[in-house]
N, C-alpha and C positions, 0 to 999 in steps of 0.2 A: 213449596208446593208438596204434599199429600200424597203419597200412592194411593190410586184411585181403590188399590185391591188392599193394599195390608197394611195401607197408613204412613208406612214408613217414608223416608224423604224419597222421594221420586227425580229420576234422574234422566227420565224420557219423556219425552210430549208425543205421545201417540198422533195427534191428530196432524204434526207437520214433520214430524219422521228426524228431529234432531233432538241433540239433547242440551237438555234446560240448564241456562244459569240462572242468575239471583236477577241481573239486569233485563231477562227475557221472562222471566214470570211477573215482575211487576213495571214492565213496560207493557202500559193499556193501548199503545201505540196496533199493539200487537193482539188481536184479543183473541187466534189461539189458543194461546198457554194456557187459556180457563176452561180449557177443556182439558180430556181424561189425564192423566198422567202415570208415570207407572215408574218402579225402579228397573234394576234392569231385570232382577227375575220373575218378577210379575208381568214382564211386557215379554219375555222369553214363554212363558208358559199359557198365555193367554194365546199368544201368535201361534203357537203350536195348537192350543184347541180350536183354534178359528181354520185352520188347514185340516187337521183332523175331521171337522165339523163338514169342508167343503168335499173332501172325498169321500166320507157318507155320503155326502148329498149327491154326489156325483154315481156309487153303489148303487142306493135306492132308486134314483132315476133311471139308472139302464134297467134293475131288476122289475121297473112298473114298464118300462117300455117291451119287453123278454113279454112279460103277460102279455100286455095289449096285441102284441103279435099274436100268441098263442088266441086268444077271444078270436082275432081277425080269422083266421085259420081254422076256426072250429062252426065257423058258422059257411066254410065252404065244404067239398066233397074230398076233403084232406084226410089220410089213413094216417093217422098221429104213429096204430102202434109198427105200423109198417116202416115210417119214415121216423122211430125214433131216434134211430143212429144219427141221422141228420140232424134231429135237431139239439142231440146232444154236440156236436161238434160245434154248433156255433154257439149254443150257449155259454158251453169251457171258453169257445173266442171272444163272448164279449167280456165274462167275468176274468180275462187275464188282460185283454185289449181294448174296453172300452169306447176308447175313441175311434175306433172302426168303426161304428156304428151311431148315426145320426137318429133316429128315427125305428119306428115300428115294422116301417117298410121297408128297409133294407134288410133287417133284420128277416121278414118274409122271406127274401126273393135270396138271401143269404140262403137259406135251408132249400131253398128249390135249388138252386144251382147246387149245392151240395146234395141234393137228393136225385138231381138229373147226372151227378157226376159231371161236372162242368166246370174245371178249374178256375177261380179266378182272385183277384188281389183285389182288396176293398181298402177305399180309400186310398188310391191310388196316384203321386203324383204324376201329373204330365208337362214336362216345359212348368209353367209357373200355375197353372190347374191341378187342382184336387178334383177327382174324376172317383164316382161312387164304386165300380167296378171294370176291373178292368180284366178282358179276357182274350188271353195271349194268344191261346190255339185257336182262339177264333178270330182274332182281329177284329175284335169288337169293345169299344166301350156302352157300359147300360148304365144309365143317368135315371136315379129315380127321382117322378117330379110330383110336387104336391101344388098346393096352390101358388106357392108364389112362382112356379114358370108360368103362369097364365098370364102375369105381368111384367115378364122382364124376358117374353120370346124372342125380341130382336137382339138383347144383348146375349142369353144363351145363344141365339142363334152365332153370332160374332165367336160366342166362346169355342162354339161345336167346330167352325171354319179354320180358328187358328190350331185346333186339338188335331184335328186330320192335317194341317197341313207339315204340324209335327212331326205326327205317325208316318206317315205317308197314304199315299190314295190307295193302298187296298183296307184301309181302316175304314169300321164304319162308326156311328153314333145312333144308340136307338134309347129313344124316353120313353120309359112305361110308365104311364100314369098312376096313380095311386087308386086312381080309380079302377083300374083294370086288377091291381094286387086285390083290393079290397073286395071282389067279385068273382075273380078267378085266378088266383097267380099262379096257376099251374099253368097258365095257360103262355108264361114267360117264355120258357123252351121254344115252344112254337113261334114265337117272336123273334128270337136268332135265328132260327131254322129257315125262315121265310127270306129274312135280310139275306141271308147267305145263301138261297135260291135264287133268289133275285140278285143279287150282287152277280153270280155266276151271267147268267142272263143279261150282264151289261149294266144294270143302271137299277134300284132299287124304286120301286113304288110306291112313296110311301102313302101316298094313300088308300091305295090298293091294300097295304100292309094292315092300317089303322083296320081297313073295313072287316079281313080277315080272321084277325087277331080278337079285336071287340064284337066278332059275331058273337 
């Protein structure tokens, strides 16, 4: 068998990850082996451009997500030159971390909290949960939810119950919709500030919250 790339005899079979002898390329028993093949420094060099290939793709995708944010954010009553420090900090955080950042809208609510000065750790483990942000001095986790918590609110719900029972009970859990980033996510702050009025208060309302916050 061929190297697929330079001809020469091929001593790898790409597609089932061992390498080829004489009885495994012409056993049709087998009908891998008639796919790609490669010697070993062709399969060394291809495997390297195909990782290369995937962390571009992985650059470009936060750097399209960084804009989206920014679009989202220009079409509410946001001071870009006011709050550029903020959103240079998270920028530098996504282009060294990446993987902090799911989404357009965390990426928002990233730069609010760095622009409300409001410490907090994203992407967060808790117990065996990944929690979006997590914010120490406040005892609060903020879970940003797009459409799929519309379908899966009793098992987020299960999630939120086991995550405080974690923490313990002065923790709270608050979801802000995307729909509320996309409209006003300044208006996030205000969204801790109430929980943690209300939490003082005994017992948090949340639908009292909802009605506040989405006025």
């Amino acid at each position: 068998m061929k190297c697929w790339i330079c001809g020469n005899n091929a001593t790898i079979s790409r597609a089932i990850g061992y390498n080829a002898n004489e009885d495994d390329i012409h056993d049709k028993q087998k009908p891998n082996q008639f796919k790609r093949c490669y010697c070993q420094k062709c399969f060394d060099e291809h495997r390297k451009s195909i990782e290369d290939k995937k962390t571009q793709m992985v650059i470009l995708k936060k750097e399209l997500m960084f804009e989206n944010a920014m679009d989202i954010l220009e079409h509410q009553s946001f001071d870009f030159y006011k709050n550029k420090e903020a959103i240079d900090v998270v920028e530098e955080k996504l282009k060294n971390d990446p993987d902090k950042f799911d989404s357009s809208y965390e990426i928002i609510t990233a730069i609010i909290l760095v622009t409300n000065r409001i410490y907090s750790k994203m992407q967060y483990k808790v117990d065996t949960y990944q929690v979006d942000f997590l914010l120490p001095d406040h005892h609060v986790i903020l879970e940003v939810d797009g459409e799929r918590h519309r379908y899966n609110k009793g098992r987020d719900s299960v999630r939120d119950e086991n995550i405080k029972h974690y923490l313990g009970a002065d923790w709270e859990i608050i979801r802000i919709s995307t729909d509320l980033i996309k409209k006003d996510a300044q208006k996030i702050p205000t969204a801790i500030d109430k929980v943690l009025e209300y939490r003082e208060q005994g017992k948090v309302n949340w639908n009292k919250l909802y009605m506040e916050v989405h006025s």
